[in-house]
MARBA-3410 file (N, C-alpha, C, O; in Angstrom, 1 decimal):
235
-31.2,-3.9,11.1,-30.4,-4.4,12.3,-31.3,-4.2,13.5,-31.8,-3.2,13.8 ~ -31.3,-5.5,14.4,-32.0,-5.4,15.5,-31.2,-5.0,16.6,-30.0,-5.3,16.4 ~ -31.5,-4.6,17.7,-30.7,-3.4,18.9,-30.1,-5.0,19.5,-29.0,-5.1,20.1 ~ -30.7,-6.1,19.3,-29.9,-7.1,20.0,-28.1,-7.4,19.3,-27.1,-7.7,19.9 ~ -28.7,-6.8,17.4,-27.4,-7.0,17.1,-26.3,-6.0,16.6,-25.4,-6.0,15.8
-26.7,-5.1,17.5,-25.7,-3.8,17.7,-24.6,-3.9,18.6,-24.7,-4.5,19.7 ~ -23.4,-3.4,18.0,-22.1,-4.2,18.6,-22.3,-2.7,19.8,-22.7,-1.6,19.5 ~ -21.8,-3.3,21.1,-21.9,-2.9,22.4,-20.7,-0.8,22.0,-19.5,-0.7,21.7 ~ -21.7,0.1,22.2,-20.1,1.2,22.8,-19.5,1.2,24.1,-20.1,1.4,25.1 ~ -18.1,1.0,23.9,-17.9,1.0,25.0,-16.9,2.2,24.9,-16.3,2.5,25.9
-16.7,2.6,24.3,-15.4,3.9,24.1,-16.2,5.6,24.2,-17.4,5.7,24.0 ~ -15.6,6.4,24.5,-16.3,7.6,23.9,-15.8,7.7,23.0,-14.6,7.6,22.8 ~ -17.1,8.1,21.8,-17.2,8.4,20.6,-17.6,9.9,19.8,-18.8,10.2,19.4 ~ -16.8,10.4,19.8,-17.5,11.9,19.0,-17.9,11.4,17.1,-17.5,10.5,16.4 ~ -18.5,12.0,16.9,-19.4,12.0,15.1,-18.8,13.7,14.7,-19.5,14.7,14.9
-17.3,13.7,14.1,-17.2,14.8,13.2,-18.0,15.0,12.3,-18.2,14.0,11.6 ~ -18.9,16.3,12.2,-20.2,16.1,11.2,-19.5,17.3,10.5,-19.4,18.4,11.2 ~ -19.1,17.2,9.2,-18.6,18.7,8.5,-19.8,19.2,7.4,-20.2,18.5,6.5 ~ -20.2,20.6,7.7,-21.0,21.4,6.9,-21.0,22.3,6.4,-20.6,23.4,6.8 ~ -21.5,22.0,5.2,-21.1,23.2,4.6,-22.9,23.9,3.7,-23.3,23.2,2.8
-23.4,24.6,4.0,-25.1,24.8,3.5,-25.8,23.8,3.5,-26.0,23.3,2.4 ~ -26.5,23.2,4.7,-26.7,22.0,4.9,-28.1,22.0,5.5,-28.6,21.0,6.1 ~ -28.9,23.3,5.2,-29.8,23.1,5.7,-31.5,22.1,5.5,-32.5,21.9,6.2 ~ -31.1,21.7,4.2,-32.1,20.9,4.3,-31.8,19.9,5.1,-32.5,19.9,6.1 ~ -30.7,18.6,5.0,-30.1,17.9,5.5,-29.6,17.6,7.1,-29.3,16.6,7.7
-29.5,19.4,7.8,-28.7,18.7,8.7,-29.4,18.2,10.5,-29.2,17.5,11.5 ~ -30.6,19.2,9.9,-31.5,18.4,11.6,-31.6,16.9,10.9,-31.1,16.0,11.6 ~ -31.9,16.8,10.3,-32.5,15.0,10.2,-31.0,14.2,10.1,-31.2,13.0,10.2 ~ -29.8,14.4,10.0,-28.6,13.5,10.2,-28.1,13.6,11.6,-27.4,12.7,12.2 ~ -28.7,15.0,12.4,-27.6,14.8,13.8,-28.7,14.7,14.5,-28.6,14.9,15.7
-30.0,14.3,14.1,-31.2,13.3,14.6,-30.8,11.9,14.6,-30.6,11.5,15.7 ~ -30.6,11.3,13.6,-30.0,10.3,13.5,-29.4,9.9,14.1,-29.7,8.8,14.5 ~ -28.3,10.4,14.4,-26.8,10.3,14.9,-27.4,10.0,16.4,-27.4,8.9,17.0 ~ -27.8,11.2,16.9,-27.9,11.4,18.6,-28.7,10.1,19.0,-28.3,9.3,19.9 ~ -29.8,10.0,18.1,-30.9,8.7,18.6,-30.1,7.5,19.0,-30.2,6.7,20.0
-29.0,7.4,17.6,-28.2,6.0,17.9,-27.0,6.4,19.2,-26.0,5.6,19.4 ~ -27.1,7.2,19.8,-26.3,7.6,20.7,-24.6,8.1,21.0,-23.8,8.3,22.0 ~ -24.6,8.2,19.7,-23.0,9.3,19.2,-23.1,10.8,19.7,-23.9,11.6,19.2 ~ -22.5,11.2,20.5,-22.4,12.1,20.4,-21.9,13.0,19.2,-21.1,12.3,18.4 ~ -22.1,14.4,18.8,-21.8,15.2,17.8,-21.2,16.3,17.5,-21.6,17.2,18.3
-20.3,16.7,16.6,-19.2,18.2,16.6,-20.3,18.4,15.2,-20.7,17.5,14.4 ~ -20.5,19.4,15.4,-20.9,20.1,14.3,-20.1,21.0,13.9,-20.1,22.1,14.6 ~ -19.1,21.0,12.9,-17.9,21.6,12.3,-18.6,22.5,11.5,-18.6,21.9,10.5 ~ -19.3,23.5,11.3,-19.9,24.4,10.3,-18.7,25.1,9.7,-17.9,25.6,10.4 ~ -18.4,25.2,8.3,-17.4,25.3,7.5,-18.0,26.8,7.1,-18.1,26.8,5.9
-18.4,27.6,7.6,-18.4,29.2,7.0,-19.6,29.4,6.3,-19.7,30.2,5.3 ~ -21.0,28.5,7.0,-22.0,28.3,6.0,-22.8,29.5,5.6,-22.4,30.5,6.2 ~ -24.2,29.7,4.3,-24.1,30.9,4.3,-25.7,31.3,4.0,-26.4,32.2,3.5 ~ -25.9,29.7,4.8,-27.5,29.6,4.7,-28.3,29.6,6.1,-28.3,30.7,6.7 ~ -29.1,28.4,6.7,-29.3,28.9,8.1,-29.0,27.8,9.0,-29.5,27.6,10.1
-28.0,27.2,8.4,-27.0,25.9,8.9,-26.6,26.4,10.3,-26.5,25.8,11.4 ~ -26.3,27.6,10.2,-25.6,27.8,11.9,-27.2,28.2,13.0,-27.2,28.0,14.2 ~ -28.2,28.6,12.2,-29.1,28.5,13.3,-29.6,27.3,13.9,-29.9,27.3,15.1 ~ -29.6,26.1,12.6,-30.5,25.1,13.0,-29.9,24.1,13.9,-30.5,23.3,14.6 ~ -27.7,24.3,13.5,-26.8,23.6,14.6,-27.1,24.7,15.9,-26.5,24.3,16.9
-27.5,25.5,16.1,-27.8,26.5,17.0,-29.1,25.7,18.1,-28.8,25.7,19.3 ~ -30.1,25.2,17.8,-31.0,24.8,17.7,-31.0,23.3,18.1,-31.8,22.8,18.9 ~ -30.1,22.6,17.5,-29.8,21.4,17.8,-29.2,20.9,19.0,-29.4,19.9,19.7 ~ -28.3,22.0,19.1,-27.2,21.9,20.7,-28.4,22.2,21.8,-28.7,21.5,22.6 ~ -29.0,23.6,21.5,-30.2,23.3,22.8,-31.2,22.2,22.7,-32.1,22.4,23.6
-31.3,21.4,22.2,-32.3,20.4,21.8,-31.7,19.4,22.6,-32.4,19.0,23.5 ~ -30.2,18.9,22.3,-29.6,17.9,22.5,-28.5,17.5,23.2,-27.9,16.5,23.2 ~ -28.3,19.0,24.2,-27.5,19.0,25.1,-27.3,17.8,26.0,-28.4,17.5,26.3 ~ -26.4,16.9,26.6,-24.9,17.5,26.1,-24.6,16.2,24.9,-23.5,15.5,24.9 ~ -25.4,16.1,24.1,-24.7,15.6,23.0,-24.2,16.2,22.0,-23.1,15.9,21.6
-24.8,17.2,21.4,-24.0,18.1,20.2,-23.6,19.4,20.7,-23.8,20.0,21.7 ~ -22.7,19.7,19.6,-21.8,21.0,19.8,-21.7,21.3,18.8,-21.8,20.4,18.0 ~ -21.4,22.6,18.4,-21.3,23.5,17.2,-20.1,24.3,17.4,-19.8,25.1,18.4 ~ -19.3,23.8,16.0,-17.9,24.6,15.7,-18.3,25.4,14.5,-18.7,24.9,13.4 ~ -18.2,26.7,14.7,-18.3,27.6,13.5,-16.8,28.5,12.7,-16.0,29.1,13.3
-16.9,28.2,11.2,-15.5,28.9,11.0,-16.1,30.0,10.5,-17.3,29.7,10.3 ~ -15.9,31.1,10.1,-16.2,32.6,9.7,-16.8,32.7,8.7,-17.8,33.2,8.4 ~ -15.5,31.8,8.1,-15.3,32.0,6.6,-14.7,30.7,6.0,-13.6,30.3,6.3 ~ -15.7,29.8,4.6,-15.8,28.6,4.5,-13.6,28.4,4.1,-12.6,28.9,3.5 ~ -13.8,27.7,4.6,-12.3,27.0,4.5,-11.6,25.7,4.0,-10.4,25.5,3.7
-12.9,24.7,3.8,-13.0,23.6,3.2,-12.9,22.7,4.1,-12.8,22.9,5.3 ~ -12.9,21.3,3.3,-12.6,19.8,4.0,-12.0,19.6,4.7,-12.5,19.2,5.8 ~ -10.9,19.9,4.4,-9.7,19.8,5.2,-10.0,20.4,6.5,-10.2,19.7,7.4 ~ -9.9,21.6,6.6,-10.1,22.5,8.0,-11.0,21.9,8.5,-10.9,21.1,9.4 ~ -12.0,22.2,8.0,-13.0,21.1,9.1,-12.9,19.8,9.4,-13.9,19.5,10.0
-12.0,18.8,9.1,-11.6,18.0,9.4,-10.7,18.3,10.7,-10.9,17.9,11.8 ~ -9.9,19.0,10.2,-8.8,19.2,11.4,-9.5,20.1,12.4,-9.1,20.0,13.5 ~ -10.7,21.1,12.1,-11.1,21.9,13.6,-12.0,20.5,14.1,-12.4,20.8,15.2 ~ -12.4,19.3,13.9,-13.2,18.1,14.4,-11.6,17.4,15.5,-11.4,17.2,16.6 ~ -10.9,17.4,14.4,-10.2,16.5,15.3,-9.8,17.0,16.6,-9.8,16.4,17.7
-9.3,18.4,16.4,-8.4,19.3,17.5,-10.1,19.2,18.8,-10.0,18.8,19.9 ~ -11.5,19.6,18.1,-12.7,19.5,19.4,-13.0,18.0,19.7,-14.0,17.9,20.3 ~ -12.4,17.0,19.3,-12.8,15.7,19.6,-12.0,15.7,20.8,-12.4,15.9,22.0 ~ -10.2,15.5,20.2,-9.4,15.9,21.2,-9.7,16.5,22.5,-9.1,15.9,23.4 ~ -10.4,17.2,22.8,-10.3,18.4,23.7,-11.0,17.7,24.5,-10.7,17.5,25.7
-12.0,17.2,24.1,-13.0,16.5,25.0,-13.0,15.5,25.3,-14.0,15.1,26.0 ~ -11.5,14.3,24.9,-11.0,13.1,25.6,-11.7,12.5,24.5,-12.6,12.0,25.2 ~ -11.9,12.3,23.5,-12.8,11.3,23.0,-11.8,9.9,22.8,-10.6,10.1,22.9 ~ -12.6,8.5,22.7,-11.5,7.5,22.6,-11.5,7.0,20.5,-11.0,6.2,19.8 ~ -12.4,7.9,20.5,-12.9,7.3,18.8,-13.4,8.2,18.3,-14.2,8.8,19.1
-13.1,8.9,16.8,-14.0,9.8,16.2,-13.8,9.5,15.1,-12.7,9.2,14.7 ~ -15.5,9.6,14.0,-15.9,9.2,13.1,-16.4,10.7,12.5,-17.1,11.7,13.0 ~ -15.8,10.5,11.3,-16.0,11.9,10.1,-17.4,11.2,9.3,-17.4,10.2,8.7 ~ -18.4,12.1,9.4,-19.5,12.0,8.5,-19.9,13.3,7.8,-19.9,14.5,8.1 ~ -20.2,12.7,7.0,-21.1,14.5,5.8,-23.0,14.7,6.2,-24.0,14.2,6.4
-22.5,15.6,6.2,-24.5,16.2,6.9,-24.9,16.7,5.6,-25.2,17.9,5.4 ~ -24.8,15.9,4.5,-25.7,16.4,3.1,-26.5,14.8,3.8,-26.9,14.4,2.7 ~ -26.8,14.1,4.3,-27.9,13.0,3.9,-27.1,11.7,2.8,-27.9,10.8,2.5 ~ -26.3,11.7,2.5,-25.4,10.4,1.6,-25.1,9.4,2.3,-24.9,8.3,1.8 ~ -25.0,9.8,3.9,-24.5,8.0,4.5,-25.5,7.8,5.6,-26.3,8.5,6.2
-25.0,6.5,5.5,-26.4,5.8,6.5,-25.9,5.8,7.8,-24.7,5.7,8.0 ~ -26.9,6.0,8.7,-26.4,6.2,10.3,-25.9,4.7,10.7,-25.1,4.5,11.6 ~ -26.5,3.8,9.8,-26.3,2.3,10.7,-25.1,1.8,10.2,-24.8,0.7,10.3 ~ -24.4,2.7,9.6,-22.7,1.9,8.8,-22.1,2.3,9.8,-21.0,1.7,9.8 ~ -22.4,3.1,10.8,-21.4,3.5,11.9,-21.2,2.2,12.7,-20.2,2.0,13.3
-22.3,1.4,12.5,-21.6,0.1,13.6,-20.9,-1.0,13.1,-20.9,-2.1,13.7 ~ -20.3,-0.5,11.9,-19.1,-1.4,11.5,-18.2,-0.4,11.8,-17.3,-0.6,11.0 ~ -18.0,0.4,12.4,-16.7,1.2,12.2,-16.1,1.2,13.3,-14.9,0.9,13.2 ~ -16.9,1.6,14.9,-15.7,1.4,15.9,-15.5,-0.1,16.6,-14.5,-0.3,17.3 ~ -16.4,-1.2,16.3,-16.0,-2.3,16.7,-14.0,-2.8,16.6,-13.3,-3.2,17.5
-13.7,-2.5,15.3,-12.6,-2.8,14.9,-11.6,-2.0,15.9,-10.5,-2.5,16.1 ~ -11.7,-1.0,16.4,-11.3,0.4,17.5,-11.3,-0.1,18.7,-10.4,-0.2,19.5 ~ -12.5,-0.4,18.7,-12.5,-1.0,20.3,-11.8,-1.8,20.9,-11.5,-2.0,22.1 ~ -11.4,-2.7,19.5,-11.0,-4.4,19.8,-9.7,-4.6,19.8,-8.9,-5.5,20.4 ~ -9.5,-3.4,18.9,-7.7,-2.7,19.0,-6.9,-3.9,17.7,-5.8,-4.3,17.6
-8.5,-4.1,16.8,-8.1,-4.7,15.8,-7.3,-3.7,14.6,-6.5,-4.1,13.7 ~ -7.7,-2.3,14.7,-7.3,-1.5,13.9,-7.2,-0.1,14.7,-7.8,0.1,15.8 ~ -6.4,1.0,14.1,-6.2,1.8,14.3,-7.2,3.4,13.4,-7.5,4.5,13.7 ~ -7.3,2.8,12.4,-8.1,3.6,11.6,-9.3,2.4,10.5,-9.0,1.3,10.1 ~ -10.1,3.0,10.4,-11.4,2.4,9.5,-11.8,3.0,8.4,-11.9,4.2,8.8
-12.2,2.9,7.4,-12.4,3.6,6.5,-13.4,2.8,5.4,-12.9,2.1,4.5 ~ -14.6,2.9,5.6,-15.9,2.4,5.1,-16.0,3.2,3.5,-16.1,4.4,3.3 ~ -16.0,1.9,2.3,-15.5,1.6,1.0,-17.4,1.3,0.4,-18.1,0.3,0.7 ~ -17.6,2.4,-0.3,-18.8,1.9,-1.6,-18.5,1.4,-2.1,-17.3,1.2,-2.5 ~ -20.1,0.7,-2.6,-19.8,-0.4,-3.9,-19.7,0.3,-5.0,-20.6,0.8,-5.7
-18.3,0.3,-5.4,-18.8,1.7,-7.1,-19.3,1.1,-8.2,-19.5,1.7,-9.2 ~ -19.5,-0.2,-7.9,-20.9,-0.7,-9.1,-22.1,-0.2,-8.8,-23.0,-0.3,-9.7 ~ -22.5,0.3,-7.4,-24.0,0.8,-7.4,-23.7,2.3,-7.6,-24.7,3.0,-7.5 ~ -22.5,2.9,-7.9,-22.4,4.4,-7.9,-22.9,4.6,-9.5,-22.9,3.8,-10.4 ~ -23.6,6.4,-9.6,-23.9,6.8,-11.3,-22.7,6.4,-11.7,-21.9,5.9,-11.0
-22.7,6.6,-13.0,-21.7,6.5,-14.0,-20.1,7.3,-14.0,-19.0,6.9,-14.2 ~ -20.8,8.8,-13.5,-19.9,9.8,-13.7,-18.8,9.8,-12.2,-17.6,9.8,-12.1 ~ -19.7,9.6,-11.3,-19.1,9.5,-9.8,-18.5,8.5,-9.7,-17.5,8.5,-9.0 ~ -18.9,7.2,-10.4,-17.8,6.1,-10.2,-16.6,6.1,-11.2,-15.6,5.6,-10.6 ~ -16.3,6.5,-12.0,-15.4,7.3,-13.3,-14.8,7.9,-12.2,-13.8,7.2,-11.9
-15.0,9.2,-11.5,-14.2,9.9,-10.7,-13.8,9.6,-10.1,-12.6,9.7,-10.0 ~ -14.6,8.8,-8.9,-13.8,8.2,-7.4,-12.5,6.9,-8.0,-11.5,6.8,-7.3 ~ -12.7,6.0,-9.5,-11.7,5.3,-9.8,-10.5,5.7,-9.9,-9.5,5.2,-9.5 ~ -10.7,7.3,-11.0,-9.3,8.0,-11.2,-8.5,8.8,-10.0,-7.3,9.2,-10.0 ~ -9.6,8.7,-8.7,-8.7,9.4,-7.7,-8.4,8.5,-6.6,-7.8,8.9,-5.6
-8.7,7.0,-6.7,-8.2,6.1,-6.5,-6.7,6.3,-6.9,-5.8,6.7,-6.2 ~ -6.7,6.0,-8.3,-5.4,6.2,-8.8,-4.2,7.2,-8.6,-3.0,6.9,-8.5 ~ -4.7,8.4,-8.5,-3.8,9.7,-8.2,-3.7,9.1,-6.5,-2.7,8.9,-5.8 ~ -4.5,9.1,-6.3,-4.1,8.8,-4.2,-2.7,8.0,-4.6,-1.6,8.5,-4.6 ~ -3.1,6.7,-4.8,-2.1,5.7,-5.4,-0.3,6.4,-5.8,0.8,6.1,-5.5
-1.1,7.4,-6.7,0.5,8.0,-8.0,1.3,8.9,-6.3,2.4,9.0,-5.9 ~ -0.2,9.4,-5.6,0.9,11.0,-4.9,1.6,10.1,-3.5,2.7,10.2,-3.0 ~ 0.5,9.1,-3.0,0.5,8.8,-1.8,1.1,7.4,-1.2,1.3,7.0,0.0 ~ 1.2,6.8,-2.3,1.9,5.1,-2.5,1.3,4.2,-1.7,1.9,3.2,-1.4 ~ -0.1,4.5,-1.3,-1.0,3.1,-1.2,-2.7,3.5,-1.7,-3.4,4.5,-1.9
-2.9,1.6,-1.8,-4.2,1.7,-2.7,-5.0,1.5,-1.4,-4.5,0.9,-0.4 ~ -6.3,1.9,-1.5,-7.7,1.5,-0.9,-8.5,1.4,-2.1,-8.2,1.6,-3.3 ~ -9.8,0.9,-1.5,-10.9,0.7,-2.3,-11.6,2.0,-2.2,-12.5,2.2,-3.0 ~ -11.5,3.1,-1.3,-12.3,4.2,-1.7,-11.8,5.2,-0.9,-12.0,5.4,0.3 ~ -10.7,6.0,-2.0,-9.9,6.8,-1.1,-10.6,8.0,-0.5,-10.3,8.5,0.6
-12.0,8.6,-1.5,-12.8,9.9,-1.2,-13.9,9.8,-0.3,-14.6,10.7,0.1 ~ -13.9,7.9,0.2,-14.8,8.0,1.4,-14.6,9.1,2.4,-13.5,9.5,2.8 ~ -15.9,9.8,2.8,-16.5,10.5,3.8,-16.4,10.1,4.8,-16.2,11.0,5.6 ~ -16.5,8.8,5.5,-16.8,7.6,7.0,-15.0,7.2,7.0,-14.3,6.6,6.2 ~ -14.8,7.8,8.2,-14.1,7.4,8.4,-13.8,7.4,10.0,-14.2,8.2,10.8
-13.0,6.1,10.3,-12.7,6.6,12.2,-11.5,6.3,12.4,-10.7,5.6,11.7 ~ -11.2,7.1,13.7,-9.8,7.3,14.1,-9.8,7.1,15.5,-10.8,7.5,16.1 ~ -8.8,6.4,16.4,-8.7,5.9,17.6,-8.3,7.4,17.8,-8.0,8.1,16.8 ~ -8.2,7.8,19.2,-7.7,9.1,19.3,-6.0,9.5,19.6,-5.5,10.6,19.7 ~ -5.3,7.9,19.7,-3.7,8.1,19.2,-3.4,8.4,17.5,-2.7,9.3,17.0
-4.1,7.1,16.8,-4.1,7.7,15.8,-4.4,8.9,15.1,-3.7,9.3,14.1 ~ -5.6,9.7,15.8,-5.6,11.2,15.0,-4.4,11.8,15.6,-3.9,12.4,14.7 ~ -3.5,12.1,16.7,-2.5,12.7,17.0,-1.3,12.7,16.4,-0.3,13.4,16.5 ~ -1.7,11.8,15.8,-0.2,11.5,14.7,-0.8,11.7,13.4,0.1,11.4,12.6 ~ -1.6,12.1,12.8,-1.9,12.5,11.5,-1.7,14.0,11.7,-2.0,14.8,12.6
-0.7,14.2,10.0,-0.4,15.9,9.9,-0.8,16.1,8.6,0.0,16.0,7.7 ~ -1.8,16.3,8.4,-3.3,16.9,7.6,-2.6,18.2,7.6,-2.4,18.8,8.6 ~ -2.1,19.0,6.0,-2.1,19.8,5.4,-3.0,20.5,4.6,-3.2,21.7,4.8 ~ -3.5,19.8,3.6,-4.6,20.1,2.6,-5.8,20.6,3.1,-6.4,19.8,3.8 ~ -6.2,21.7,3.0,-7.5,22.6,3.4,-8.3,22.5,3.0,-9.2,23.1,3.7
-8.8,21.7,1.3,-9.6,21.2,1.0,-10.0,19.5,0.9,-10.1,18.7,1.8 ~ -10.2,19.4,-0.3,-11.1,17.8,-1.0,-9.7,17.2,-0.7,-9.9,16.4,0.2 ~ -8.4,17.2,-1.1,-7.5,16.9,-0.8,-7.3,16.0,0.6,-6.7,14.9,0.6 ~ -7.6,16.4,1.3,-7.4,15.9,2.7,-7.7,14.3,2.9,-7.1,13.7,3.8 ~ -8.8,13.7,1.8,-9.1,12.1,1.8,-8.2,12.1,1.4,-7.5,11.6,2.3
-7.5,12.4,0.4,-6.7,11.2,-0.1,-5.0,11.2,1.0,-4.1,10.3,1.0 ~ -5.0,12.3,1.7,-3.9,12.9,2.4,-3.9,11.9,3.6,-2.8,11.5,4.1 ~ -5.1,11.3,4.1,-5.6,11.2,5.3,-4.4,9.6,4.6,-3.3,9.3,5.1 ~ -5.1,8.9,3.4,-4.4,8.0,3.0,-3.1,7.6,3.1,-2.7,6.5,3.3 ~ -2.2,8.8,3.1,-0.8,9.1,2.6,-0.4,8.8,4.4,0.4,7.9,4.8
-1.2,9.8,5.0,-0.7,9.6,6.7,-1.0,8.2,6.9,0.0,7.6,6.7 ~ -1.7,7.5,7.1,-1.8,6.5,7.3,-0.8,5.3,7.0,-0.5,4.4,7.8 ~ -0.4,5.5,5.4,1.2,4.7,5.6,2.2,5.0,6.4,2.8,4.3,7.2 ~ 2.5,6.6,6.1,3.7,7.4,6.7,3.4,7.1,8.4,4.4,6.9,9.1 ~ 2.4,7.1,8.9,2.5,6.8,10.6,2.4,5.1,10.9,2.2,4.8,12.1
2.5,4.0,10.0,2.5,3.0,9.8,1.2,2.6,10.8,1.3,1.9,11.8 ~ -0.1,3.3,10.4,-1.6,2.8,10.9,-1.8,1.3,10.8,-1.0,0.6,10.1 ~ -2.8,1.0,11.5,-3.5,-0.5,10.8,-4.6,0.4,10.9,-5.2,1.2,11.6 ~ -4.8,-0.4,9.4,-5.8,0.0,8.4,-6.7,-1.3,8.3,-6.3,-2.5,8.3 ~ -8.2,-0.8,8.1,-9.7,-2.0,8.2,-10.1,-0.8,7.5,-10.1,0.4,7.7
-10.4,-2.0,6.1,-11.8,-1.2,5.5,-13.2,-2.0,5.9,-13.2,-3.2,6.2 ~ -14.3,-1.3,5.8,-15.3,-2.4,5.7,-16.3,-1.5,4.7,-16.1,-0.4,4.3 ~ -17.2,-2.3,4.5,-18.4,-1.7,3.0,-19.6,-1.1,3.5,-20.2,-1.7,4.4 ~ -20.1,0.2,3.0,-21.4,1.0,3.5,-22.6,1.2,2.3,-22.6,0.8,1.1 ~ -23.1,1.5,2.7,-24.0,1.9,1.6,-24.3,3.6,1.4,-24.3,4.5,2.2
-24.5,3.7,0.2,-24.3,5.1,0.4,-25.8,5.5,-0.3,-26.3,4.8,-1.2 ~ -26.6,6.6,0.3,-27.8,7.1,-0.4,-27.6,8.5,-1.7,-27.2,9.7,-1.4 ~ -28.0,8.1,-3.1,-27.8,9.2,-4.1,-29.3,9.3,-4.2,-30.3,8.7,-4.2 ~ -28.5,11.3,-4.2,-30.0,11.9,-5.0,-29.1,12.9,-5.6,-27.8,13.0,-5.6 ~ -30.1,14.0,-6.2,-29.3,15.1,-7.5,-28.2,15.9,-6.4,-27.2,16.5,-6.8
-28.3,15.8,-5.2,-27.7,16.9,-4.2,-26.0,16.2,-3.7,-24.9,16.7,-3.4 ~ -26.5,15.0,-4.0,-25.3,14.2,-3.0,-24.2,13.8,-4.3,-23.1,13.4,-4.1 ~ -24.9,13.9,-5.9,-24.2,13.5,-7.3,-23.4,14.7,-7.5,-22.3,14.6,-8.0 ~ -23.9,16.1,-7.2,-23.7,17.6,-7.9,-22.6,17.3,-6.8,-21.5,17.3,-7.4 ~ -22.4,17.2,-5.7,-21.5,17.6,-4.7,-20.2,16.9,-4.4,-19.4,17.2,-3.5
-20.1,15.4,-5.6,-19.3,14.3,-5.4,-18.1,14.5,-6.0,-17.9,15.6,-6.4 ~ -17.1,13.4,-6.2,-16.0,13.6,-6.5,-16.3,13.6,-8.6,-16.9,12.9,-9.4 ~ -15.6,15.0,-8.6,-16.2,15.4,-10.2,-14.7,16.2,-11.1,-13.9,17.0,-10.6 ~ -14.7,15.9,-12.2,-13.2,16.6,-12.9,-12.9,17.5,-12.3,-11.7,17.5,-11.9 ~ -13.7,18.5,-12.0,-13.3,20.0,-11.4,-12.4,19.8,-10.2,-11.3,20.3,-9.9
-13.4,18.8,-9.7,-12.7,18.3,-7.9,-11.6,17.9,-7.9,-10.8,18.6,-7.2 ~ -11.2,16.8,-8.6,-10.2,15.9,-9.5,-9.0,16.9,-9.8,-7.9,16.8,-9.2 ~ -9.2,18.2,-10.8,-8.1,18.8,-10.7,-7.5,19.4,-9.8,-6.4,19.0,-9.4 ~ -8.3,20.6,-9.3,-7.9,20.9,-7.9,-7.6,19.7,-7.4,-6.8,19.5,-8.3 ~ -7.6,18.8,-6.7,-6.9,17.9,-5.7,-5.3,17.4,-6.7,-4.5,16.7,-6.0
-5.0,17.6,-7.6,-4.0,17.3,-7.9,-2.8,18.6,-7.8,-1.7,18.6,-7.5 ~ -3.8,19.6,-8.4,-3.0,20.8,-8.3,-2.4,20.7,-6.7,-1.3,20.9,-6.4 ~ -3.1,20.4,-6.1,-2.7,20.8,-4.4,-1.2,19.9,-4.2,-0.1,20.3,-3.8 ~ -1.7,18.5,-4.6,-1.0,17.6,-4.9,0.6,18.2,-4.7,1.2,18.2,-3.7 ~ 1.0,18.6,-6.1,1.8,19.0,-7.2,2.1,20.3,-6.4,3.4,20.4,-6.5
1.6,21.4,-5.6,2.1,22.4,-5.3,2.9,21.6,-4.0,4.1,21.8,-3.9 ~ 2.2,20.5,-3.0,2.5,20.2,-2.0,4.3,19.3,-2.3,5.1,18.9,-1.5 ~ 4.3,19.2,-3.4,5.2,18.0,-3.7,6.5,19.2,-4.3,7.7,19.0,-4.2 ~ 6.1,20.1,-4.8,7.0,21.5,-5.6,7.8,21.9,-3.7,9.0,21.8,-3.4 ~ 6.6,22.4,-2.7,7.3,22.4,-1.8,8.5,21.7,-0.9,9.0,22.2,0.1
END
């Protein structure tokens, strides 16, 4: 993509970046990020490597684009989801986009995401892989939790475990995100009918290697998110 055909920002935009041991990965994504001119939350989820030095490192590098949220003690998805939204919030943002700092998504899928925001064509976006270019095992998984999204949450997308996601900053105020873990995509889904969102998907490309397959949506993951499900639904 040439800078002529880069759709204009006109909003402020925060990049929820959630981490969790991210040190090979995460100078070179909120490199990325800053260059294309997003500003950055660095949500550190309780890491236990040297993730909080190098977001340490980054903020004086990149002032005042990045910022570093640290939680104690790892808490999952979800919370760092919700400690992004509550520091996007704080800081007026008009748009904030959730990305993963393992290295799996491309910086340039971000400029399909807030055009639709801007234009006030949509309220929420939510950027959908090809799961024909996914392994075998990850696309198996993300189909069946398509389905469970579906069973708990009563609507379909094309990729409910997408990571890229954006939120106008009315619409995150009205999302009530429970789930503390992996749970929280498909939850985010569930809010989205229940606050009657307009919903835009559009398609990304996603980068695999052994780090970004071990870490994807997998049976283990799959159960736990139903369990949560089923406890949330018992309550």
């Amino acid at each position: 993509m040439t800078k002529t055909d880069i759709p204009p920002i006109t909003s402020d935009i925060y990049i929820i970046l959630s981490c969790y041991n991210e040190e090979e990965t995460l100078e070179e994504v909120v490199t990325g990020l800053v260059t294309r001119g997003f500003k950055v939350l660095i949500i550190d989820d309780g890491s236990k490597d040297n993730s909080p030095k190098i977001a340490r490192k980054l903020v004086k590098k990149y002032s005042p684009m990045v910022y570093h949220y640290r939680h104690s003690i790892n808490i999952g998805l979800g919370g760092a989801i919700k400690t992004g939204i509550k520091a996007a919030l704080s800081k007026n943002a008009d748009i904030m986009i959730t990305f993963d700092a393992d290295g799996q998504h491309n910086p340039d899928d971000l400029y399909n995401m807030y055009p639709p925001l801007q234009d006030g064509e949509a309220d929420v976006v939510i950027a959908a892989r090809d799961f024909n270019d996914m392994p075998t095992g990850r696309r198996f998984g993300n189909t069946v939790m398509n389905q469970i999204t579906y069973l708990f949450q009563g609507k379909m997308v094309k990729d409910s475990q997408s990571g890229l996601r954006a939120f106008t900053a009315d619409a995150a105020r009205k999302l009530q995100l429970k789930s503390p873990q992996y749970g929280v995509s498909s939850e985010i889904i569930g809010e989205i009918k229940r606050r009657k969102l307009k919903l835009k998907e559009v398609p990304m490309t996603t980068i695999y290697d052994q780090r970004t397959i071990e870490k994807g949506t997998n049976t283990l993951v799959g159960i736990k998110i139903i369990l949560e499900f089923l406890n949330e639904t018992i309550k």
